[in-house]
C-alpha positions as CSV (number, residue, x, y, z in Angstrom):
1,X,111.4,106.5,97.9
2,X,112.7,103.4,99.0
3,X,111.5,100.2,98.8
4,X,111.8,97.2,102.2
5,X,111.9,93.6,100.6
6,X,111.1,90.7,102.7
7,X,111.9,87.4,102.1
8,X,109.5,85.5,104.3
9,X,110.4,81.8,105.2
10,X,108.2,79.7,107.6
11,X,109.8,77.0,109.2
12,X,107.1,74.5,107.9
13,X,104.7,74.5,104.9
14,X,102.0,76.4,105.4
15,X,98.2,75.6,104.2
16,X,97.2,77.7,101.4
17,X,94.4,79.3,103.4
18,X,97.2,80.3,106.2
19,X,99.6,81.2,104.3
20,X,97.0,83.7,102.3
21,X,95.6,84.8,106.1
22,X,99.2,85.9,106.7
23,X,99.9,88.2,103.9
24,X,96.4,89.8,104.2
25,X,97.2,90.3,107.5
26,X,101.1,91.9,107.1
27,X,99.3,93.9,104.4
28,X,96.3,95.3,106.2
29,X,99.0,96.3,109.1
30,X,101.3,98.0,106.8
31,X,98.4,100.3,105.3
32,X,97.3,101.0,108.5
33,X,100.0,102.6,109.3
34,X,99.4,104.9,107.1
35,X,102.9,105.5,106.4
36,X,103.5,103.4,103.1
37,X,103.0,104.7,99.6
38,X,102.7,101.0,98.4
39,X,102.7,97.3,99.3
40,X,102.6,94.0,97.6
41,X,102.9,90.8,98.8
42,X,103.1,87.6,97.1
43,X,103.8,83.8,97.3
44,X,107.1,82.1,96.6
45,X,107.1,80.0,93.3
46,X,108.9,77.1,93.9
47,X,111.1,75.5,91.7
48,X,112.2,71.5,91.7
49,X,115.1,70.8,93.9
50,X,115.7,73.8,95.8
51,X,114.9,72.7,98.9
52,X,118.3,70.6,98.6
53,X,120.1,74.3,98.7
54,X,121.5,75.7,101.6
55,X,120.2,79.0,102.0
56,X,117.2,81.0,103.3
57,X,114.0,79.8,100.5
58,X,111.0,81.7,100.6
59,X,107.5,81.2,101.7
60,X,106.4,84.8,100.5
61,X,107.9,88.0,99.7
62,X,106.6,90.9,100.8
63,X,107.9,94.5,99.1
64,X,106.7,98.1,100.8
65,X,107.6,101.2,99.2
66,X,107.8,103.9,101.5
67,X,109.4,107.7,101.4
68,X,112.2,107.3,103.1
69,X,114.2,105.4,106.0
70,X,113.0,107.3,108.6
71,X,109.5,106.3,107.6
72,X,110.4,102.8,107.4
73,X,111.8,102.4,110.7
74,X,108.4,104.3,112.3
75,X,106.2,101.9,109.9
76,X,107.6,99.1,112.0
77,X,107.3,100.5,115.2
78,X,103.8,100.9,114.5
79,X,102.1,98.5,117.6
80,X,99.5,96.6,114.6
81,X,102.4,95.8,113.3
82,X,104.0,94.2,116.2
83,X,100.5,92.4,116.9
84,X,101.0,90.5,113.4
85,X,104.9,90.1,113.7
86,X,104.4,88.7,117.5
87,X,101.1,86.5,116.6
88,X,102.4,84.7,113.0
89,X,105.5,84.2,114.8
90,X,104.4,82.4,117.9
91,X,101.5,80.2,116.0
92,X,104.1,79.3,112.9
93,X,107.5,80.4,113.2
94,X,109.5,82.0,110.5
95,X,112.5,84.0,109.4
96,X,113.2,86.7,107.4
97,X,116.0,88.5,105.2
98,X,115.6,91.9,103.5
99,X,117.0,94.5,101.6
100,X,116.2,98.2,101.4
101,X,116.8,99.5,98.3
102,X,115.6,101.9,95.1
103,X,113.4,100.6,93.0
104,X,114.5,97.9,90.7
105,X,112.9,99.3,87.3
């Protein structure tokens, strides 16, 4: 198994109901895939002063576990997905980094 991290960061704050829309929504895609063997998506805790450092901070982070990297890049080929992706994106932009990986425990 491997798992896909996302670090999710919206270009501007989000309201708490939007930003809560937006992980149900990345979730609900994800399942219905019906290719992942988990998901979990959370908020970003923030921390004072780190919006003065220069790098990519989160909004969210979203972590899907998933057999194997063939099955990851088919998950996100998956047109629900796309349909979130393409709709977040063009109503709030936002950028993400990730890492595939083993687990980390």
């Amino acid at each position: 198994m491997i798992n896909h991290t996302m670090i999710v960061s919206f270009d501007r704050p989000l309201p708490d109901d939007e930003l809560d829309q937006y992980l149900t929504d990345i979730e609900q895609a994800m399942l219905a895939t019906g290719l992942t063997q988990s998901i979990v998506v959370r908020r970003h805790i923030p921390i004072p002063g780190e919006e003065a450092i220069p790098a990519l901070i989160a909004t969210a982070i979203v972590q899907i576990g998933l057999p194997d990297v063939e099955t990851l890049g088919k998950a996100f080929a998956a047109p629900g997905v796309h349909e979130v992706i393409d709709r977040w994106q063009s109503r709030h932009p936002y950028k993400v980094a990730w890492a595939n990986h083993e687990s980390l425990a």
